[in-house]
C-alpha positions in Angstrom: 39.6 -17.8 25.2 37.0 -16.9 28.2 38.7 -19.3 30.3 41.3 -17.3 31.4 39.3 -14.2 32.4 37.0 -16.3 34.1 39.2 -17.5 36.7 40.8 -14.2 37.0 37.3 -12.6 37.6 36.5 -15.7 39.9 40.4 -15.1 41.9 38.9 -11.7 42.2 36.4 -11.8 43.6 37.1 -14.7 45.9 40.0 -12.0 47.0 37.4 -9.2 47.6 35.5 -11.5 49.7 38.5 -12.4 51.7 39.2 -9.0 52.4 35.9 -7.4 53.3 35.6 -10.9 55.7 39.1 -10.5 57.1 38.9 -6.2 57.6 35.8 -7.3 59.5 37.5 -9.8 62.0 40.7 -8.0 62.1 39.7 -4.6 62.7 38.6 -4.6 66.4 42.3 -6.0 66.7 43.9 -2.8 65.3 41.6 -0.7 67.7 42.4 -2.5 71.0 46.2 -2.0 69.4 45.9 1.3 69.2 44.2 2.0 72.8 46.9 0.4 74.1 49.9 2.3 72.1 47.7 5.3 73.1 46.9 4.1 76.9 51.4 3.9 77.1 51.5 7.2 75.2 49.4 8.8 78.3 51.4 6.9 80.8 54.4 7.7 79.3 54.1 11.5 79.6 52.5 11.3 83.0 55.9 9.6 84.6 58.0 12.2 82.4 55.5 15.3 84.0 56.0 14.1 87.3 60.0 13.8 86.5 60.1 17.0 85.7 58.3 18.3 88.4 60.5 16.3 90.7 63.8 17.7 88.9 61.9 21.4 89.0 61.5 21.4 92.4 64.6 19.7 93.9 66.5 22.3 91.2 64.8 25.0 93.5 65.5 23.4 96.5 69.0 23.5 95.7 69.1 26.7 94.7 67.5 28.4 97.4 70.5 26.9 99.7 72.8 28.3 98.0 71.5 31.7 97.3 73.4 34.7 99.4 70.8 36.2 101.9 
C-alpha cells in the first residue's frame, strides 16, 4: 500500500531537485536573452528616431521651396 506513495514522493522530489538545479543553470541564459531583445529594442527605436528626423527635415526642406514668398 506505501509503495505507491513512496515513489510518487521520491518522483517528487527528484523533480523539485531538477528544477531548483536547472532554474539555477538556466537562468543567466534568460537574462543575456533578454539584454539582447532589450539591447535591439533600443537600436530599433534609435534608427526609427533618426528616420523620422530625416523624413522631418527633408519634409521641411521641401516645403520651404515651394512656399510663395
Amino acid at each position: 500500500m506505501m509503495k505507491p506513495v513512496v515513489t510518487l514522493a521520491a518522483a517528487g522530489v527528484v523533480g523539485i531537485a531538477l528544477w531548483k538545479i536547472l532554474s539555477i543553470l538556466l537562468l543567466p541564459l534568460a537574462g543575456v536573452l533578454f539584454g539582447l531583445l532589450l539591447t535591439l529594442l533600443k537600436v530599433g527605436l534609435l534608427v526609427a528616431l533618426v528616420m523620422f528626423a530625416v523624413w522631418l527635415f527633408r519634409r521641411k526642406e521641401k516645403g520651404g521651396d515651394a512656399s510663395p514668398g
